[in-house]
C-alpha positions as CSV (number, residue, x, y, z in Angstrom):
1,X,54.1,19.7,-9.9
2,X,51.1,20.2,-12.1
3,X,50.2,17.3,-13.9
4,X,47.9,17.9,-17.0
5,X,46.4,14.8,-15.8
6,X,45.2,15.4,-12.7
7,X,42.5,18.0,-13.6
8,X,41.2,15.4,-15.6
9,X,40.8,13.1,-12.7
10,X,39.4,16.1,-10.4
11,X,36.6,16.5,-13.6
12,X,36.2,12.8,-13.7
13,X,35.5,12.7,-9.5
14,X,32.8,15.6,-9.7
15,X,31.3,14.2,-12.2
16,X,31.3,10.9,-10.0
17,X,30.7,12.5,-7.2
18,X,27.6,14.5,-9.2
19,X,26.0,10.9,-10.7
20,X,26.3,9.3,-6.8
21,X,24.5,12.9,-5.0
22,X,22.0,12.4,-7.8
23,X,21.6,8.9,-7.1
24,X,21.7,9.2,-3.3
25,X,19.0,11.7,-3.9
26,X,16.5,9.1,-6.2
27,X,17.1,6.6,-3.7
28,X,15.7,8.7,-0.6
29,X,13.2,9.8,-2.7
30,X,12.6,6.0,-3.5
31,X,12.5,5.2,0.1
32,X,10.3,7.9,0.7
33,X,7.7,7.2,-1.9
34,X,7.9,3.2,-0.4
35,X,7.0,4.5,3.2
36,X,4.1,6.9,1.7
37,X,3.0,3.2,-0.2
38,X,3.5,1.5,3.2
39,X,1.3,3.9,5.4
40,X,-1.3,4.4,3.0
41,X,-1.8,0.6,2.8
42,X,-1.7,-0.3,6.4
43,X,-4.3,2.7,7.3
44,X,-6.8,1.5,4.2
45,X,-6.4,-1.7,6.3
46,X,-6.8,-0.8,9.2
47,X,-10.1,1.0,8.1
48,X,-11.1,-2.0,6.0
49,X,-10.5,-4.3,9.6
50,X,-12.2,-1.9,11.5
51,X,-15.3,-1.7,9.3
52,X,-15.0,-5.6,9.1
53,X,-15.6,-6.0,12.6
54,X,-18.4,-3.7,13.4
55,X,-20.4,-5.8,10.6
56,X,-19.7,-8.7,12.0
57,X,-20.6,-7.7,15.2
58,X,-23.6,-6.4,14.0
59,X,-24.3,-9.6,12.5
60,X,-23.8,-12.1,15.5
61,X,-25.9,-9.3,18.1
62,X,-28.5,-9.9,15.5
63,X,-28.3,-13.4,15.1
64,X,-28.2,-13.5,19.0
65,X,-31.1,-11.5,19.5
66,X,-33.5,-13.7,16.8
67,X,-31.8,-17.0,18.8
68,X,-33.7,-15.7,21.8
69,X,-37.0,-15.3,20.0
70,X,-36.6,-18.7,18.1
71,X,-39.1,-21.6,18.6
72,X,-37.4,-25.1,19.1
73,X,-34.3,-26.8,17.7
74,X,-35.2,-25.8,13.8
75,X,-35.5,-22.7,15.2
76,X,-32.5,-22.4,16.7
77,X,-31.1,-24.2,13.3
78,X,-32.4,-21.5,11.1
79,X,-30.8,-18.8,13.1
80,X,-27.3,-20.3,13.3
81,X,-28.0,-21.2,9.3
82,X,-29.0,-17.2,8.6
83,X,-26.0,-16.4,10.7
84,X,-23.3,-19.0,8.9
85,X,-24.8,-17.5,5.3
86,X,-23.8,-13.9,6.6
87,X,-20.8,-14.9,7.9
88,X,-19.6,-16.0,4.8
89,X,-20.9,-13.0,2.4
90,X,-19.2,-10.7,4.8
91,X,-15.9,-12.5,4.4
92,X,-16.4,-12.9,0.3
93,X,-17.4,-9.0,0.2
94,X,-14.5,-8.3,2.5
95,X,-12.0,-10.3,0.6
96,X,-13.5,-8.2,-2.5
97,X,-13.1,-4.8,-1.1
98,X,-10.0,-5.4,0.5
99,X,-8.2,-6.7,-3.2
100,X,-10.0,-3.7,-4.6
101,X,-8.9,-1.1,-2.1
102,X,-4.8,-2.5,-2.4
103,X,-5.3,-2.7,-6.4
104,X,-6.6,1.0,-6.1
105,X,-3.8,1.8,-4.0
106,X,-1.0,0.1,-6.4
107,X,-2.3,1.7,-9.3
108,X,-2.1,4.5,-7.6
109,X,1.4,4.3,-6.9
110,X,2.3,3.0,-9.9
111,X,1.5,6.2,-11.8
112,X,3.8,7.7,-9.1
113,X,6.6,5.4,-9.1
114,X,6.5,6.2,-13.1
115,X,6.6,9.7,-12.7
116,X,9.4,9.5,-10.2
117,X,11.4,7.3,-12.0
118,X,11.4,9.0,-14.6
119,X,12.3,12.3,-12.8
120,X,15.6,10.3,-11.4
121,X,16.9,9.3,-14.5
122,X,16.4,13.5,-16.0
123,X,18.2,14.8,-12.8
124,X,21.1,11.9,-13.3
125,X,21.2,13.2,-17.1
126,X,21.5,17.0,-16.1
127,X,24.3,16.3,-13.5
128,X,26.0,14.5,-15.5
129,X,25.7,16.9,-18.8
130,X,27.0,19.6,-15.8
């Protein structure tokens, strides 16, 4: 029983089975791209922490070590007043590396993302012109 229609149904599931493999394939590519995205953000902040902290630290051992060389209460005042006004440029420099570093990194990715899009959709168009 050969039925004229049924090798246009096989045709009709290669081809579907062609535009899902190519699919499959941009979407583990997708997924692998995201982790790549994911890792390279979590180590830039880990790095930014890191760095963070050994300024800080930095900071209070050497507002610690002028508090034990300070004359008085105004003394001590100025010290914890020098220490306060570093505290918070660290954390407004911090804050503006940090957005600079994840914008670097998204535009980055973005370029990538682009380019591996636009791959996805050529490989979807040659399978299915196969």
């Amino acid at each position: 029983m050969n039925n004229p229609d049924n090798k246009h149904t096989d045709m009709g599931n290669g081809a579907a089975t062609a535009t899902f493999s190519a699919l499959n394939d941009s979407f583990l590519r997708m997924l692998e791209h995201n982790r790549a995205i994911f890792e390279k953000m979590m180590l830039a902040m880990h790095e930014e922490s890191l760095r963070f902290v050994n300024l800080r630290m930095e900071h209070t051992s050497k507002a610690l070590q002028n508090s034990r060389d300070c004359q008085g209460l105004t003394g001590l005042i100025t010290v914890q007043h020098d220490w306060l006004v570093d505290a918070a440029r660290d954390y407004a420099e911090e804050s503006k590396r940090f957005s600079d570093v994840m914008r670097d990194i998204a535009a980055e990715r973005a370029s990538e993302f682009a380019d591996v899009a636009a791959q996805a959709t050529h490989n979807v168009g040659e399978r299915l012109a196969a």
